[in-house]
C-alpha positions as CSV (number, residue, x, y, z in Angstrom):
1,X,0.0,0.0,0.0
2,X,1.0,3.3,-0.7
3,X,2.8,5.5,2.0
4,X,1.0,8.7,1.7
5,X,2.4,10.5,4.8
6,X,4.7,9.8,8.0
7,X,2.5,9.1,11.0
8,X,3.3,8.6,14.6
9,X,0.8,6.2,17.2
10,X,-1.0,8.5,19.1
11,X,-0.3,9.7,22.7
12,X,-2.4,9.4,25.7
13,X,-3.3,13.0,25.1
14,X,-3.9,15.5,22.6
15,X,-1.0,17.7,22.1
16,X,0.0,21.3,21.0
17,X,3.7,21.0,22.2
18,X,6.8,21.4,20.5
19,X,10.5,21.1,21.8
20,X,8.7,20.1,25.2
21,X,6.7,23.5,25.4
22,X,3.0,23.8,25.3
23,X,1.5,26.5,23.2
24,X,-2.1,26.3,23.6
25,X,-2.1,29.9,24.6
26,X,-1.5,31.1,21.3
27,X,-2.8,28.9,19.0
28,X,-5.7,29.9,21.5
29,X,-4.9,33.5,20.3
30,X,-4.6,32.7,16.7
31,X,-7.9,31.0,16.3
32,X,-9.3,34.3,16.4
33,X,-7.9,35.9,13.4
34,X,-9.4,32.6,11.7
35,X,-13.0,33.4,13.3
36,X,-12.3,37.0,12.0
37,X,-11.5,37.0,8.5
38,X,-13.6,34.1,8.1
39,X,-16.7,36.3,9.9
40,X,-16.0,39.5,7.5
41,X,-15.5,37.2,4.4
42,X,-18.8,36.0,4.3
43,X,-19.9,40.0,5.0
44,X,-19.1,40.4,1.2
45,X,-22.3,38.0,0.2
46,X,-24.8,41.0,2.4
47,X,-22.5,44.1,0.1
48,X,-23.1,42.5,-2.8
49,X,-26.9,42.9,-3.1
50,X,-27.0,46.2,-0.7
51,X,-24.6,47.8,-3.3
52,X,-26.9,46.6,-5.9
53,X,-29.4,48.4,-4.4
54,X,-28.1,51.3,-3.3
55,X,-25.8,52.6,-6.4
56,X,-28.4,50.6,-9.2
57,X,-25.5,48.2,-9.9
58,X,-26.1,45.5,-12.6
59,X,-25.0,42.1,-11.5
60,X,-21.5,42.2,-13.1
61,X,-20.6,45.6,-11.2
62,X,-22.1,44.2,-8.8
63,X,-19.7,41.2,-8.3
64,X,-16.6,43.5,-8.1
65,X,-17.0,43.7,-4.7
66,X,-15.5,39.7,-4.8
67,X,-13.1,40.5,-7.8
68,X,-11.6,43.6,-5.4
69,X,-11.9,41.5,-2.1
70,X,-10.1,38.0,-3.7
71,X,-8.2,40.2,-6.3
72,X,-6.2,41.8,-3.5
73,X,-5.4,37.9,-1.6
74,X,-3.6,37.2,-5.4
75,X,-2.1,40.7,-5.7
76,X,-1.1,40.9,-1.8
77,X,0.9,37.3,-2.1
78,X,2.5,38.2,-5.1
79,X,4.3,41.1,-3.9
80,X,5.5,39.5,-1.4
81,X,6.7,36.6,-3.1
82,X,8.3,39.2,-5.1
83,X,9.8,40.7,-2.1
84,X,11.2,37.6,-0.3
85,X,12.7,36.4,-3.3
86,X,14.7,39.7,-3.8
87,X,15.6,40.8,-0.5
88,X,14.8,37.5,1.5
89,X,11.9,36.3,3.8
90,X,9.8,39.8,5.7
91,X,8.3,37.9,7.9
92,X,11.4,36.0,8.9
93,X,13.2,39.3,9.6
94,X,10.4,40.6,11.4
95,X,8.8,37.7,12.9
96,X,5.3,35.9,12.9
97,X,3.9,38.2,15.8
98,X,4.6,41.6,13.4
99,X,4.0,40.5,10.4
100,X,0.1,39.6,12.1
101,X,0.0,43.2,13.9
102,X,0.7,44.9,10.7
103,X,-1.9,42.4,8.5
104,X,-4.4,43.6,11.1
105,X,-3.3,47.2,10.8
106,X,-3.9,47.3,7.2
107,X,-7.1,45.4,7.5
108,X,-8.1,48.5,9.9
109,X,-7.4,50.6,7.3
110,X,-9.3,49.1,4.8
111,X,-12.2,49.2,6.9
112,X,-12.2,52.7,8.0
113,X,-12.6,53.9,4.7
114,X,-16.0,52.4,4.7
115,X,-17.0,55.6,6.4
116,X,-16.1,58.2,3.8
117,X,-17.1,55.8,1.0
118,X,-20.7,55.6,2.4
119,X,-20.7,59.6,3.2
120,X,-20.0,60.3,-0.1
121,X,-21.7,57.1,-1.7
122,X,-18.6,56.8,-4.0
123,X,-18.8,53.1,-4.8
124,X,-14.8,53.3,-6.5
125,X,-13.8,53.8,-2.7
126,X,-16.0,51.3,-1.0
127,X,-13.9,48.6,-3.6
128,X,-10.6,50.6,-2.5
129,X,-11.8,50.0,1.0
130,X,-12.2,45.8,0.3
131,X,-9.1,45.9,-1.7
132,X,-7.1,47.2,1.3
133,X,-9.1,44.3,3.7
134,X,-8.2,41.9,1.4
135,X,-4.2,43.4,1.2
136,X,-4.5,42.6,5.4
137,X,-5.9,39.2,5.0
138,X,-3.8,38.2,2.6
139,X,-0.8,38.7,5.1
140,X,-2.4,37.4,8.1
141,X,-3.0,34.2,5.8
142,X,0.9,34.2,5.3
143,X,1.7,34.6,8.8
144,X,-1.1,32.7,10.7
145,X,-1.3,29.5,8.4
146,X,2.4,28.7,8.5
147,X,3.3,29.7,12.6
148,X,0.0,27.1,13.4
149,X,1.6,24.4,11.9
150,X,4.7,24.8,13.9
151,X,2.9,25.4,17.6
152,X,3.5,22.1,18.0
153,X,4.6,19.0,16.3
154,X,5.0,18.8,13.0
155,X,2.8,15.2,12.6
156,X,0.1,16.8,14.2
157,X,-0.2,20.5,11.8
158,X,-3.0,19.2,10.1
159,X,-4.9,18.7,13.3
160,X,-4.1,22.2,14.2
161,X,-4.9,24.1,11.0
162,X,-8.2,22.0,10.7
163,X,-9.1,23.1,14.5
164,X,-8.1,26.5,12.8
165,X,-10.0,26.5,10.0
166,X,-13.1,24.9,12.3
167,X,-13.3,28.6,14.3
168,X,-13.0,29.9,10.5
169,X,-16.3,28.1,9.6
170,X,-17.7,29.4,12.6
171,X,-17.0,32.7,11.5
172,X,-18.5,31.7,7.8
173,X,-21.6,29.8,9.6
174,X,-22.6,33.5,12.1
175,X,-21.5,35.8,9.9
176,X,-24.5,36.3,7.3
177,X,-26.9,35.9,10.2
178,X,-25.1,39.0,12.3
179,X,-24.8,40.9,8.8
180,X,-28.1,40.3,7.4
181,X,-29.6,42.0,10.8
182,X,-27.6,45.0,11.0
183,X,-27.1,45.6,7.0
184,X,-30.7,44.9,6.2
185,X,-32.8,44.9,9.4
186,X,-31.3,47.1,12.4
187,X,-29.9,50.1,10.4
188,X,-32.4,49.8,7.6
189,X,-35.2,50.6,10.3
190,X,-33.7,53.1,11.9
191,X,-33.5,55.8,9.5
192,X,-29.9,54.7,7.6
193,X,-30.3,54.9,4.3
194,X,-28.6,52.8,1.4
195,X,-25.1,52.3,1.6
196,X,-24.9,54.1,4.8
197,X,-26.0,50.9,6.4
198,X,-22.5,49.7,6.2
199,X,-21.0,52.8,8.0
200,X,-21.1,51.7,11.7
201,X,-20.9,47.7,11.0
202,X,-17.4,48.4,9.0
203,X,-16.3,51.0,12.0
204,X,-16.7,48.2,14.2
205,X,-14.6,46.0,12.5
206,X,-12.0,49.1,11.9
207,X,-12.2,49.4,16.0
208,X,-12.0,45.1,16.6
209,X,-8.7,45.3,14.2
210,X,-7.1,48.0,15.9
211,X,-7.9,46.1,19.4
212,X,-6.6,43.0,17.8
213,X,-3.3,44.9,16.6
214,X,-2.9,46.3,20.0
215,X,-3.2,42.5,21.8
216,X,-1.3,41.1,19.6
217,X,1.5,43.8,19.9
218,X,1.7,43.2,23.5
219,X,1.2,39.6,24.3
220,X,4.6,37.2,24.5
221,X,4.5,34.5,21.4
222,X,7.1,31.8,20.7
223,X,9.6,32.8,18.2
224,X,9.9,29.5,16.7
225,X,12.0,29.5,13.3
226,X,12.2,33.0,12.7
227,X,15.3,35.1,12.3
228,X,16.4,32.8,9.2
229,X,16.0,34.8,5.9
230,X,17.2,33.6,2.6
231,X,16.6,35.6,-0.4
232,X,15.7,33.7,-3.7
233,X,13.0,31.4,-5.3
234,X,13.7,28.5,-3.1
235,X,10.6,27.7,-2.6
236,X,10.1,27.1,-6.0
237,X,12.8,24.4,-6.3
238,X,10.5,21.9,-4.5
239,X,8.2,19.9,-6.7
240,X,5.6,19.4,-4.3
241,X,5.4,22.8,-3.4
242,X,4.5,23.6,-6.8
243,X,1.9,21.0,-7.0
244,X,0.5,22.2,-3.6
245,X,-0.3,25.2,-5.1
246,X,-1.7,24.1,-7.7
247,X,-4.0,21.9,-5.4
248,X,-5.1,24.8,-3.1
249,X,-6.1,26.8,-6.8
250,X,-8.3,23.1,-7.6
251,X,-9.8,23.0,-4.3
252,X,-10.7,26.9,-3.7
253,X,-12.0,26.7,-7.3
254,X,-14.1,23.8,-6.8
255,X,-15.3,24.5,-3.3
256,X,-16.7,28.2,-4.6
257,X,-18.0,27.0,-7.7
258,X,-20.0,24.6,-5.7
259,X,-21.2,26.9,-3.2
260,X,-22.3,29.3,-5.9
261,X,-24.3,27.3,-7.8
262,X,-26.9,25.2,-4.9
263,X,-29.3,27.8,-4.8
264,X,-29.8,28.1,-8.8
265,X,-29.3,23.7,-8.9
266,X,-31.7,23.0,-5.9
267,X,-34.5,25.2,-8.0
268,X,-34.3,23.1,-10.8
269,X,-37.6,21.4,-11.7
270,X,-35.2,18.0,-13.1
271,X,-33.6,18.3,-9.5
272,X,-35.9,19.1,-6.3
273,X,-37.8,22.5,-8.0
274,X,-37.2,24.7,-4.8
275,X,-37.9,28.8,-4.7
276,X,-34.7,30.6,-4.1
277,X,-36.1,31.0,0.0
278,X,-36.2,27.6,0.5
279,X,-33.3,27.0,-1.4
280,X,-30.7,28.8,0.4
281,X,-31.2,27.4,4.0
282,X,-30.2,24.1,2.2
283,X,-27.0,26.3,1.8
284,X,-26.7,26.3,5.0
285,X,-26.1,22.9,5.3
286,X,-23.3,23.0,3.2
287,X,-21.4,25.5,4.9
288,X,-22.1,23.8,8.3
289,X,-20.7,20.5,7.0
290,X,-17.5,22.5,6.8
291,X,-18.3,23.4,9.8
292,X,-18.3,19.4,11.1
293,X,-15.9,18.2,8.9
294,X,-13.1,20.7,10.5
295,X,-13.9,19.9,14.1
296,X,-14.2,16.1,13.3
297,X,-10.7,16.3,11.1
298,X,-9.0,18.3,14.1
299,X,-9.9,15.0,16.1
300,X,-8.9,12.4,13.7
301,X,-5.3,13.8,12.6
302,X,-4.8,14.9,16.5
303,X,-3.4,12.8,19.2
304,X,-5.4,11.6,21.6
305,X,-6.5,8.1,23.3
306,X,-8.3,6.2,20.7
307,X,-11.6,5.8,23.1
308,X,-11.3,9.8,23.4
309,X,-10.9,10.1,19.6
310,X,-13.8,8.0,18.9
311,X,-15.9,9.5,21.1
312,X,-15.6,13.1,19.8
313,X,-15.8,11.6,15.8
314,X,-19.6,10.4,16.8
315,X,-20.8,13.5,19.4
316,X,-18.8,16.7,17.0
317,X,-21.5,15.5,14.2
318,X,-24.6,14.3,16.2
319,X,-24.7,17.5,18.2
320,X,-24.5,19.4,15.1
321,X,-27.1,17.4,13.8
322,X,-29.2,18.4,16.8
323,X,-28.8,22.1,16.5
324,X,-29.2,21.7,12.8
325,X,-32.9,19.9,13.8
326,X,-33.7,22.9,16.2
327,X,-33.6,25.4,13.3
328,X,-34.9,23.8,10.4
329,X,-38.0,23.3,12.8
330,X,-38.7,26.4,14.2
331,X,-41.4,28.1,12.3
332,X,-41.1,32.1,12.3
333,X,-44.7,32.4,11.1
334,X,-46.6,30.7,14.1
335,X,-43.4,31.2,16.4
336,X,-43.5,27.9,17.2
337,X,-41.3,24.9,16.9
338,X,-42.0,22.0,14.2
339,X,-39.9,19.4,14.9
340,X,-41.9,16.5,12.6
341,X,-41.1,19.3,9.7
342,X,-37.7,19.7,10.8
343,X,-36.7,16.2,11.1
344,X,-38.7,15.7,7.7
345,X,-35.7,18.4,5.8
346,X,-32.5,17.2,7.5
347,X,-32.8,13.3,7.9
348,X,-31.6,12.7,4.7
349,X,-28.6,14.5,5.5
350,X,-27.4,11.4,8.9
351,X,-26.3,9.0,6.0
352,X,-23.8,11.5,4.9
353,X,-22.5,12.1,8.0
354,X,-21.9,8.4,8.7
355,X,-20.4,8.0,5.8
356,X,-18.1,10.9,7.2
357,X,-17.3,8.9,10.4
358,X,-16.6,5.9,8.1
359,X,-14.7,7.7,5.9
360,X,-12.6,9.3,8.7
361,X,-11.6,5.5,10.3
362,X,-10.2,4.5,7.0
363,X,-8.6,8.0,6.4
364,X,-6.6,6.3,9.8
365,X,-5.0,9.8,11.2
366,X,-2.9,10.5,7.5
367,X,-3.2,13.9,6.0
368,X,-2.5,12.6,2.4
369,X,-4.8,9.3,2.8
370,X,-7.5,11.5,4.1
371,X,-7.5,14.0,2.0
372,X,-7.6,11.5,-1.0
373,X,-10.1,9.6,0.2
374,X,-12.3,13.0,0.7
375,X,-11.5,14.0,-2.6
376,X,-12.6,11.1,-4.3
377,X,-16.3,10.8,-2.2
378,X,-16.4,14.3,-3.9
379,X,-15.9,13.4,-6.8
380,X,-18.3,10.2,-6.8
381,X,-21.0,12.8,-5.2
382,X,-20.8,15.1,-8.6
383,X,-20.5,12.1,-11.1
384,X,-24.2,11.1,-9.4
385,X,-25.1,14.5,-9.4
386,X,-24.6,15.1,-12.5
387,X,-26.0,11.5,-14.2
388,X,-28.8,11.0,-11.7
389,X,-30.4,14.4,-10.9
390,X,-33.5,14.5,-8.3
391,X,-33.6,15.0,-4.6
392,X,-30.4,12.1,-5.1
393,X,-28.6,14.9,-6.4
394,X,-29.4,17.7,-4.3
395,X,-28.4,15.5,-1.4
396,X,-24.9,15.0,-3.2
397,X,-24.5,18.5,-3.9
398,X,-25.2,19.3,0.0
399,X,-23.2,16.8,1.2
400,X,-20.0,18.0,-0.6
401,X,-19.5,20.8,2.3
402,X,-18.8,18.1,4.5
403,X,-16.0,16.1,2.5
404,X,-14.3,19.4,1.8
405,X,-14.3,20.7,4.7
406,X,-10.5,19.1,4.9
407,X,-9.1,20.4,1.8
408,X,-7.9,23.4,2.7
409,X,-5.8,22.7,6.2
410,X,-4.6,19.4,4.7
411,X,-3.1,20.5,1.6
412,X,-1.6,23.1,3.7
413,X,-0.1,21.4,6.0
414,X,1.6,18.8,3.4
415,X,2.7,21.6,0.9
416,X,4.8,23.1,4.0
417,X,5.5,19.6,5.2
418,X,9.7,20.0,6.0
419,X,9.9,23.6,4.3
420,X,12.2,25.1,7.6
421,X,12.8,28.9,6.0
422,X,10.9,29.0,3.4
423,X,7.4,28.1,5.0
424,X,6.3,32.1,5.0
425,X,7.7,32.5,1.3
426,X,5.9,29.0,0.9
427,X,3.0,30.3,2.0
428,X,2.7,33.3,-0.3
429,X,2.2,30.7,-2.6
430,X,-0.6,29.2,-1.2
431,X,-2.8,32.3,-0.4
432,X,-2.2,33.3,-4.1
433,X,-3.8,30.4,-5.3
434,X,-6.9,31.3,-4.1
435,X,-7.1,33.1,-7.2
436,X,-8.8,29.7,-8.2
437,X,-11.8,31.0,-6.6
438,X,-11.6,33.6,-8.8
439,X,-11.5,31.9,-12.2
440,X,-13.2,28.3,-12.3
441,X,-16.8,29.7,-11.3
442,X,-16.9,32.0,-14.3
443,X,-15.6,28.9,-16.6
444,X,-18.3,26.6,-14.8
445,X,-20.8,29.5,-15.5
446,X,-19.8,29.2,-19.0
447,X,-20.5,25.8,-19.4
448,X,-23.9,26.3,-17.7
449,X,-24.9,28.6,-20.1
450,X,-24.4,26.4,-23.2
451,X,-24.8,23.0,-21.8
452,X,-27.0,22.9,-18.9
453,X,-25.9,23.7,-15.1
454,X,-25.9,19.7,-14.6
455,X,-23.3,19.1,-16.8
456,X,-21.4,22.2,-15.5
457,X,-20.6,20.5,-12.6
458,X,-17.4,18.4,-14.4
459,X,-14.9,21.7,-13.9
460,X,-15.6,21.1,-9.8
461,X,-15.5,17.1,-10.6
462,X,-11.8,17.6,-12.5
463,X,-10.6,20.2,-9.5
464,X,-11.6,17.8,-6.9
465,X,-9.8,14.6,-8.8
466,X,-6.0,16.5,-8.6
467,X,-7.0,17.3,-5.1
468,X,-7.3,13.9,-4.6
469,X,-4.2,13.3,-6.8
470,X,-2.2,15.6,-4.4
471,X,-3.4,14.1,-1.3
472,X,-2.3,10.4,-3.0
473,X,1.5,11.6,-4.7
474,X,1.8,14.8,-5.1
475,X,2.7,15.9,-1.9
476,X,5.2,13.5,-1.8
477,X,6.7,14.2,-5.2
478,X,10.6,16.0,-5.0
479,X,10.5,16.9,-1.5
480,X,14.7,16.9,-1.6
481,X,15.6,20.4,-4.3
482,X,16.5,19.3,-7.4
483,X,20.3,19.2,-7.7
């Protein structure tokens, strides 16, 4: 059988040590950036139709706000690619802690300008505004992705980033809720018109960064493999690197194109015929499987006692379950809760996550194996989805949030797998390969529009098979530089 990646028997409890030291502390501290930029990501899906609104956008000006947002994560961690190849590694010199205070700094910035933009309802400056936001994230991904994976062992950073990326779903899950009230709701009943509604929510953020910036400043963090700084394209040397990249651009693609297209799938007649309403709290689903998959993949690639393990895999997805029961029963019209017409929505959705569980025991604690055997479930989900059609196929649609929920930390985690130095350089390359998000939609879209949204479904299919590629070879491919 094929050795997909090192792995060690697990301890008698989990651990977040390195070199002896515990660092729960701050990977404590750095979940919270993940909760954050996940929180205001998901704040661009309330601009876009508020913007609409407001300066009588059509749909394609409309989406800029994603192109300036996702535009500036490519943009950000090409410059400084740029810059540690010709004058070596910024964050190396300045260290993990910095290079996070000044991310948040510039995110603060970003969103300040929100204020003027909505006084003088210039709609150019409300994109600046995003742009800079997305400038900040972009270096907080550099820094905050790379120093999780070394806040403890380096067998156990998939476990960490997935914990990670888990408060990052929570951010995704809350977000549209809390901005939906205040964006369309709160301010829009007290007197705030337009794009003013965005004034004090954005201020707010402005003031959380700055608060952020000033903890971060302060508090002590490990200074674990900084201080090194070569200049260069090394990172570039290592095959798997490369392919890493190339992965993250496959599975961002994929993920988005999929999340993009339920609402317009699910309503359908050939499918399950739904109204846009009812549609998109099926699309909640799908972002709470992320939500699942992430806690239950923090579990599994951990280390822990097996009996603790096990126990976690089966209660982190019942009691989400449970909670996603609650609110698919409550009725808002009688103010009452339904719980027959709940369970009638979301039983379908327990044979998925048992096949998660199941999927999780023979992923057996490996990055690589798991993240191949994920990959491929997605892809047998789409093939059925786009053959079969039907309620079948919504299921399979909805059910992908869940086995990609993963991706992301895993193919992380690999592609910086050994990098020493060049992990923050490595990084860089990562982020920008988000710019996947960016591209396959519109090429899905494409095929939509001339053969059918059913068939579109193959770009996500072929994205999701070279994930599964990378999490099978590819991350073990040249790992020694050439010679």
């Amino acid at each position: 059988m094929a050795n997909f990646t090192a792995s060690t028997q697990p301890s008698t409890a989990p651990s977040l040590t390195g070199n002896g030291q515990t660092y729960r502390g701050p990977f404590a501290m750095m979940t919270i950036l993940f909760f954050m930029w996940g929180f205001m990501t998901v704040f661009n899906d309330i601009l876009i139709p508020r913007f609409k609104d407001a300066f009588t956008l059509d749909y394609f000006h409309a989406m800029l706000v994603q192109f300036a947002f996702f535009g500036a994560y490519f943009i950000g961690s090409l410059l400084y690619f740029i810059i540690s190849a010709t004058t070596g590694d910024p964050i190396a010199k300045i260290g993990y802690k910095n290079g996070v205070v000044i991310g948040l700094l510039i995110s603060a910035t970003g969103s300040a300008l929100f204020w003027p933009a909505a006084t003088q309802l210039s709609y150019p400056l409300f994109l600046a505004g995003l742009f800079i936001v997305g400038l900040g994230f972009a270096l907080l991904q550099i820094a905050a992705n790379p120093y999780v994976t070394i806040l403890g062992p380096e067998r156990t950073a998939s476990s960490r980033l997935n914990l990670a990326q888990a408060f990052n779903s929570v951010g995704t899950t809350i977000g549209p809720l809390i901005g939906g009230f205040l964006i369309f709701q709160y301010f829009a009943t007290t007197g705030v018109p337009g794009a003013d509604s965005v004034k004090v929510p954005y201020l707010a953020f402005c003031s959380v960064f700055l608060v952020l910036a000033a903890v971060f400043f302060v508090i002590r963090l490990p200074h674990i493999g900084e201080g090194k700084s070569e200049q260069g394209v090394g990172a570039l040397k290592y095959p798997h690197v490369l392919l890493g990249t190339l992965a993250i651009f496959m599975y961002v693609g994929g993920e988005v194109s999929v999340g993009s297209s339920i609402i317009n799938f699910l309503g359908q007649k050939s499918v399950a015929g739904l109204d846009p309403v009812e549609a998109s709290k099926y699309v909640s689903l799908f972002w709470g499987g992320m939500l699942i998959g992430r806690f239950m993949g923090a579990v599994e690639l951990g280390e822990m006692k097996k009996t603790h393990k096990q126990l976690f895999l089966v209660a982190i997805p019942l009691l989400c379950f449970a909670l996603f029961w609650v609110a698919r029963s409550w009725n808002a019209d009688q103010q009452q809760f339904d719980f027959s017409a709940g369970w009638r929505v979301v039983q379908n959705y327990l044979p998925l996550l048992a096949l998660c569980w199941v999927l999780f025991q023979f992923g057996r604690a490996l990055a690589g194996r798991t993240l191949l055997i994920f990959s491929a479930t997605i892809v047998a989900l789409l093939v059925v989805a786009i053959v079969f059609g039907g309620k079948l196929a919504m299921w399979c649609i909805v059910g992908i949030g869940l086995f990609t929920s993963i991706g992301w930390p895993n193919i992380f985690s690999l592609a910086l797998d050994g990098m020493g130095v060049y992990k923050s350089q490595v990084s860089s390359l990562l982020v920008m390969a988000i710019l996947g998000g960016a591209l396959l939609p519109p090429l899905q879209g494409y095929i939509a529009d001339h053969g059918g949204l059913q068939i579109s479904y193959v770009v996500p299919l072929i994205a999701y098979a070279y994930v599964g590629f990378y999490g099978a070879v590819g991350h073990r491919i040249g790992r020694q530089p050439p010679a």
